[in-house]
C-alpha positions in Angstrom: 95.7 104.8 55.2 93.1 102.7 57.5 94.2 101.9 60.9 94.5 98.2 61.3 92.1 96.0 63.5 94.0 96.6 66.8 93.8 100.6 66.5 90.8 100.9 65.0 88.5 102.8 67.3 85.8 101.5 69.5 82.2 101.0 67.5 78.8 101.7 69.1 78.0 97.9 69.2 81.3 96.9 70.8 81.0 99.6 73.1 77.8 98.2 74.4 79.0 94.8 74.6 82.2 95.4 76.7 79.8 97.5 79.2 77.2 94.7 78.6 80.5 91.9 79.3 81.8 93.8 82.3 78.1 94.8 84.2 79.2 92.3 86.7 81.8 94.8 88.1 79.9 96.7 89.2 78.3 94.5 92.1 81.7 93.7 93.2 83.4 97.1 93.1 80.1 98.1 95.0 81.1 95.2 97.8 84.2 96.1 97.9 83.7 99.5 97.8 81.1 100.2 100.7 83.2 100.1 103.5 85.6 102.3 101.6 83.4 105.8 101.2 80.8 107.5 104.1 77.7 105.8 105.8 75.5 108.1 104.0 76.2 106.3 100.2 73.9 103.6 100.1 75.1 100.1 97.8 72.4 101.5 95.6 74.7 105.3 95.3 77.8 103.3 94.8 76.0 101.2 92.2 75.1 104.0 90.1 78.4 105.3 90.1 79.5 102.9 89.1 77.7 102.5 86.2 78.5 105.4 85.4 82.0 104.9 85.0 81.8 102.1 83.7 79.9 103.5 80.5 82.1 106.2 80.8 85.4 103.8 80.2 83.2 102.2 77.2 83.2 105.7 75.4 86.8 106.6 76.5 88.4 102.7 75.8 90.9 102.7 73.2 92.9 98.8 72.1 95.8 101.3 71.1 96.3 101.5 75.3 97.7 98.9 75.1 95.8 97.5 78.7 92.7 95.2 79.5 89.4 97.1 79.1 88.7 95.3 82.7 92.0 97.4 84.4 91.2 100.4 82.5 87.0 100.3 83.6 88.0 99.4 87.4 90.1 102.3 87.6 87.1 104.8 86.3 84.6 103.3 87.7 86.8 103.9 91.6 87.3 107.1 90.5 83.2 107.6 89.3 82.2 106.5 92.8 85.1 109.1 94.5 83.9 111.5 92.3 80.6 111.0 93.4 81.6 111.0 97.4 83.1 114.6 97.1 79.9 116.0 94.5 78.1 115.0 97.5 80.8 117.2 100.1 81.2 115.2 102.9 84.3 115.7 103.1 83.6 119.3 103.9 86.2 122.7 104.5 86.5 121.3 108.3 87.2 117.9 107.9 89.8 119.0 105.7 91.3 121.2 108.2 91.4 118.2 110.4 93.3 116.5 107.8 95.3 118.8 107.7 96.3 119.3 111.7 97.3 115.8 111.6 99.9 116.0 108.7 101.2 119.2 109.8 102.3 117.2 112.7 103.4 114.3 111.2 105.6 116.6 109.2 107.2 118.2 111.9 107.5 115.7 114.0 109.2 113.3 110.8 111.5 116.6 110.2 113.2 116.5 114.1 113.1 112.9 114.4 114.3 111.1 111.7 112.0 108.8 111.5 107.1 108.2 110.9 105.8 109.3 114.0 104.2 106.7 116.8 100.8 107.3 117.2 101.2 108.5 120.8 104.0 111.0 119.4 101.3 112.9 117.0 98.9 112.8 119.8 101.5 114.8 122.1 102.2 116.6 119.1 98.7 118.2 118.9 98.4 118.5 122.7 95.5 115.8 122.9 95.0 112.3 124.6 95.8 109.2 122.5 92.3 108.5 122.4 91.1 111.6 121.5 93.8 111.6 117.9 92.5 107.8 117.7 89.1 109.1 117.9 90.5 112.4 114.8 91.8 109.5 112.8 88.6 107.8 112.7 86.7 111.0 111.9 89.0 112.0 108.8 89.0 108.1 107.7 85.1 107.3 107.9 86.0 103.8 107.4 88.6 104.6 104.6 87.3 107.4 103.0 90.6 109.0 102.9 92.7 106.2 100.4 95.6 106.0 97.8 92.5 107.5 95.9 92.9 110.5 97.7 94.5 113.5 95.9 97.9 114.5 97.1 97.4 118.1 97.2 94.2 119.7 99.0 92.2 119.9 96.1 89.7 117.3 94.6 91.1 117.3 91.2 94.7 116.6 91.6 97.0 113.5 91.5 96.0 110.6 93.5 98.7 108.3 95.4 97.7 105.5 93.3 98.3 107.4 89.9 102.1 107.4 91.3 101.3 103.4 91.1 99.9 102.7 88.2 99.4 105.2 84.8 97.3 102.7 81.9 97.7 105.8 80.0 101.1 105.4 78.1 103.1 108.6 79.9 106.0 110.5 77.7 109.3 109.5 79.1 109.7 112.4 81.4 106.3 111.6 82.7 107.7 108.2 83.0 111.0 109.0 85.0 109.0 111.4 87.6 106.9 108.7 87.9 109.2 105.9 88.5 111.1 108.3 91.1 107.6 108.7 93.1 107.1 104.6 93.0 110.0 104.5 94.8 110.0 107.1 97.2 106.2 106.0 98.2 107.9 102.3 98.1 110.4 103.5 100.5 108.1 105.4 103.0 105.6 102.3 103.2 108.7 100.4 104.7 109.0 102.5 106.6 105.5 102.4 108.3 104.7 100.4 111.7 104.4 96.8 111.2 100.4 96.9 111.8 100.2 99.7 109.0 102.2 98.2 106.7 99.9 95.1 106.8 96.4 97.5 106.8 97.5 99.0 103.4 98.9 95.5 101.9 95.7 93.6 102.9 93.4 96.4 101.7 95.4 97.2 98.5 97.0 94.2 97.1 94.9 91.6 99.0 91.5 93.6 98.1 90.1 92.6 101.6 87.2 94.2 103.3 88.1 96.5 106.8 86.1 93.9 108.1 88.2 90.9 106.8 91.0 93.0 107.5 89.4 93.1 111.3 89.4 89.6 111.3 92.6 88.5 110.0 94.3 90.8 112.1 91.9 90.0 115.7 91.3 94.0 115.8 88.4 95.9 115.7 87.0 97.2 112.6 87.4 101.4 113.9 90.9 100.2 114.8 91.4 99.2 111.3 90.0 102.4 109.9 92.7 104.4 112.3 95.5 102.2 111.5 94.4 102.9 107.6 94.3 106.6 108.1 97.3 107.2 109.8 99.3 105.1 107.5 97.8 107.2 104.4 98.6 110.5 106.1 101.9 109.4 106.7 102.4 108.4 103.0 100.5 111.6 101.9 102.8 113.8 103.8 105.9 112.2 102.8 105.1 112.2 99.4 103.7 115.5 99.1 107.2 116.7 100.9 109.2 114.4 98.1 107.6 116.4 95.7 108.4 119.3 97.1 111.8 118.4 97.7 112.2 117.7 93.3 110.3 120.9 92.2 112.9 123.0 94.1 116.3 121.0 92.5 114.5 121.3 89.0 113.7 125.4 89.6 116.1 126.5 92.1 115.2 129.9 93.9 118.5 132.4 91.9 
């Protein structure tokens, strides 16, 4: 039996003309992407990465997905330029570590209080100056680097916060309900962030503005931004993480 027109799979010529269609992406993921990876990837880096995941979508793009090839090649093509950033290790073994100091205390912290952390609290927390955990944030951020792209656990191929968001790739209905539960705790614990934060991750998610639109809209300074990003991120990261945590024990208690 042939498949009809929309399963049929992709052809070589309509492969090359939805990467031919869709070339323009790849400028404006680059804009939009600069300010979100290190100072060491030139436009020119991003660029090529993303080309490369845009080809990539081409060759992977089925119609039976049932999404817009544009969703499904924006979503590769973040991830090519990711991909990319970590191939190149900059965010090396120490940096990590650093990451890691700050969620650690975010954790306990969350655990006695009730309650995210105030930036002065983690700073107590890890026995350091406000400006010295301002200055951490910065380091482990590099201007966003660390984002809802960012895997959950601490390796470079797990889940991502924004997989929790949005799956184009038609989950089974477990899949479906785990993921549904994980919308809404990371829902929940993004109300639950400081005002300031709250408005960092809306304007740079939803709103797809620049840290240095963000900077303007909000009269702060563009490190500030980065800071205000990476907190809220390791906040959600931690919670999430813990959430997670908290559902693999009911579904395998210790006997």
């Amino acid at each position: 039996m042939s498949l009809g027109p929309a399963y049929a799979p992709v052809r070589a010529e309509e492969k090359d003309r939805l990467i031919k269609s869709h070339l323009h992406m790849v400028s404006f993921l680059t804009e939009r992407m600069v300010s979100q990876v290190p100072a060491f990837m030139t436009r020119e880096d991003i660029a090529s990465a993303a080309m490369v995941g845009l080809v990539d979508a081409a060759n992977r793009f089925k119609p039976s997905m049932g999404v817009l090839f544009k969703t499904f090649a924006e979503k590769r093509m973040r991830g090519a330029v990711l991909d990319e950033v970590r191939r190149m290790d900059w965010f090396s073994r120490s940096m990590r570590q650093k990451q890691s100091r700050v969620c650690h205390a975010i954790e306990s912290l969350e655990k006695r209080l009730g309650r995210p952390p105030e930036e002065a609290e983690v700073a107590t927390e890890m026995d350091m100056s406000l400006d010295a955990y301002r200055q951490l944030l910065g380091e482990v951020s590099y201007l966003g680097c660390v984002s809802l792209h960012e895997t959950i656990e601490d390796t470079a191929d797990g889940p991502s916060l924004l997989d929790s968001i949005e799956d184009p790739n038609s989950p089974c209905p477990v899949e479906m309900i785990e993921n549904s539960q994980l919308t809404q705790e990371l829902a929940r614990q993004i109300d639950r962030l400081t005002e300031k934060e709250r408005l960092v991750v809306s304007l740079l998610y939803y709103e797809e503005l620049s840290q240095k639109e963000i900077a303007e809209v909000m009269e702060l300074s563009e490190g500030r931004v980065s800071q205000l990003h990476s907190q809220a991120l390791l906040k959600l990261r931690t919670c999430i993480r813990r959430a997670q945590g908290d559902a693999a024990a009911q579904l395998h208690p210790v006997r």
